[in-house]
PASE-562870 format. One record per residue (C-alpha): residue number from 1; chain; x, y, z. Coordinates in steps of 0.001 Angstrom, whole numbers, plus 500000, padded with zeros to 6 digits. Each point is the difference from the previous one (the first is absolute). Last residue first. Layout:
REM residues N
<atom pos="NUM" unit="A" c1="X" c2="Y" c3="Z"/>
...
REM end
This chain:
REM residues 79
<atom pos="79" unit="A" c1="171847" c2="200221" c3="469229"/>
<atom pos="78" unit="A" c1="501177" c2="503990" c3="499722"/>
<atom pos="77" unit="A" c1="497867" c2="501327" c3="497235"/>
<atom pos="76" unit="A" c1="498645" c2="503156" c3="502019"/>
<atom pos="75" unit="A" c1="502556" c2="502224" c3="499204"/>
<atom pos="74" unit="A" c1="502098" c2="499663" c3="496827"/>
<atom pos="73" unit="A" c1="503264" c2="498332" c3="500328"/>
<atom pos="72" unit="A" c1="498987" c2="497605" c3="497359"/>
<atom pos="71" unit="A" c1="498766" c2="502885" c3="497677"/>
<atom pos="70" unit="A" c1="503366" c2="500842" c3="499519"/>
<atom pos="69" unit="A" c1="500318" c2="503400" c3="497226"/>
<atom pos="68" unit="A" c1="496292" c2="501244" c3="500972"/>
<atom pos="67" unit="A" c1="500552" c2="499548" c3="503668"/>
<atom pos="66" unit="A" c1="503101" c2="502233" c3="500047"/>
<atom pos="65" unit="A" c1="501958" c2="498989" c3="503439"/>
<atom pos="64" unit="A" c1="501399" c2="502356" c3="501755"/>
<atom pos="63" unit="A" c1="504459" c2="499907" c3="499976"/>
<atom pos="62" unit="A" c1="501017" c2="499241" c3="503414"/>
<atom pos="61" unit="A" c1="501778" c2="502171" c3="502103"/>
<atom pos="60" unit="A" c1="501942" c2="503561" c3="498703"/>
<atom pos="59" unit="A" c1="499203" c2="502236" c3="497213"/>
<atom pos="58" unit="A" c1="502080" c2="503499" c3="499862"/>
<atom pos="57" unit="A" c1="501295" c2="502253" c3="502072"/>
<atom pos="56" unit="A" c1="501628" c2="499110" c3="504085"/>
<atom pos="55" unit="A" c1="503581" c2="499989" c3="498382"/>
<atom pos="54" unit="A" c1="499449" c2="502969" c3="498401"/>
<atom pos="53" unit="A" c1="498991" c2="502313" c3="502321"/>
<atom pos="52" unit="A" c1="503074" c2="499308" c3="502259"/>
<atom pos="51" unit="A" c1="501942" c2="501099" c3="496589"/>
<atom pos="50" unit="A" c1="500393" c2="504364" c3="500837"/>
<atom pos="49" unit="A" c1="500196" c2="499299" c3="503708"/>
<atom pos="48" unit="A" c1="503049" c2="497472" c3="499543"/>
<atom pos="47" unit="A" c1="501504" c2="502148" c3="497424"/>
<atom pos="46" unit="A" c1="499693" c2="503538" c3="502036"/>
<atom pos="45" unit="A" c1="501446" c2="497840" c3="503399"/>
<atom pos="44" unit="A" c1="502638" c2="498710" c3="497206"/>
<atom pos="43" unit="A" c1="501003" c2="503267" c3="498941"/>
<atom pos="42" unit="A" c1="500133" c2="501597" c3="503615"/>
<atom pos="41" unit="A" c1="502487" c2="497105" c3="501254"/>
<atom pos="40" unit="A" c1="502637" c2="500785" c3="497675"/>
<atom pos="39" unit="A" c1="500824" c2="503669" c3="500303"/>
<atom pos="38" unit="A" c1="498431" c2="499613" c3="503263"/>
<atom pos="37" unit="A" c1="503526" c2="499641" c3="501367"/>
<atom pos="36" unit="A" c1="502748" c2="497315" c3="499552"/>
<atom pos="35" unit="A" c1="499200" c2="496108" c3="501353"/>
<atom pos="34" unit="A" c1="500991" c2="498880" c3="503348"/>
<atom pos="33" unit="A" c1="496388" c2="498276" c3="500530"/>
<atom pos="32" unit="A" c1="499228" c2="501960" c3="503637"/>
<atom pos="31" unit="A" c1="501650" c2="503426" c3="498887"/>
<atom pos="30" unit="A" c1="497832" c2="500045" c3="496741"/>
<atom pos="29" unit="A" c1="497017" c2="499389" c3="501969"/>
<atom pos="28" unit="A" c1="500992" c2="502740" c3="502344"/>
<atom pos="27" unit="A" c1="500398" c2="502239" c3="496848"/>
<atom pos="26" unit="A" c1="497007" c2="499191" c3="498509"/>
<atom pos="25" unit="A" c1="497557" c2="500660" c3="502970"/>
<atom pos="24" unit="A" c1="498703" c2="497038" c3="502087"/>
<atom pos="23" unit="A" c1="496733" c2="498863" c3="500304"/>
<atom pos="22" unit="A" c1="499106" c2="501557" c3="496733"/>
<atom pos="21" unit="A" c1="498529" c2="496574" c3="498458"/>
<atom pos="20" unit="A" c1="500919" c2="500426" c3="496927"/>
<atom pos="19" unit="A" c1="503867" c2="500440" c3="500776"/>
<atom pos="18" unit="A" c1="499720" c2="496779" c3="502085"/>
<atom pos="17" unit="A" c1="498492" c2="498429" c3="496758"/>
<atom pos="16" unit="A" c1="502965" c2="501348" c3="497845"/>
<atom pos="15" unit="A" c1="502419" c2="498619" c3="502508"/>
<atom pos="14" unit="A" c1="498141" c2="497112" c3="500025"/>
<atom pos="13" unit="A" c1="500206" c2="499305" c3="496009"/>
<atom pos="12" unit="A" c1="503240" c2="501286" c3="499714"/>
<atom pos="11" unit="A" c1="501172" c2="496814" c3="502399"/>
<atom pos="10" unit="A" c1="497995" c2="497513" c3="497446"/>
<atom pos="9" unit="A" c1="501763" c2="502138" c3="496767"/>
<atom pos="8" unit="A" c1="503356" c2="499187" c3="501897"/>
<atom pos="7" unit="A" c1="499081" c2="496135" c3="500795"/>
<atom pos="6" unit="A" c1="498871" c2="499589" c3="496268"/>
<atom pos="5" unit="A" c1="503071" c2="501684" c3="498515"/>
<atom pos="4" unit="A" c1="502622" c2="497995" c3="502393"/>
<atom pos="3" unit="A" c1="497809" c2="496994" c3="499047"/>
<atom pos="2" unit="A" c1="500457" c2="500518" c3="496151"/>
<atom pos="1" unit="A" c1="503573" c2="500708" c3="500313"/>
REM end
């Protein structure tokens, strides 16, 4: 059950990114994946815009270093 969900939330995913994208309008995209009208595909365009922010928030690469706390990473001491 688990893959059937992961496959179906992975094809909702591009339909919602088509729908983003406003290459197409709803309805042909609805047409194309066989699915019923924008009743669906309207909610998940508004859900992907609304949490694209998200993913791209908060800290990301390495952490800095605090000189104070590790004096053996400070600068300078490398031998």
């Amino acid at each position: 059950m688990k893959e059937t969900a992961d496959v179906y939330s992975a094809q909702k995913a591009k339909i919602a990114i088509a729908a983003v994208k406003s290459i197409k309008t709803i309805n042909e995209i609805t047409q194309e994946h066989s699915i019923r009208p924008s009743r669906r595909v309207s909610p998940w365009k508004k859900d992907l815009s609304a949490k694209t922010g998200s993913l791209l928030e908060g800290k990301r690469g390495p952490k800095p270093i605090n000189v104070q706390s590790d004096p053996e990473h400070s600068p300078g001491l490398d031998t």
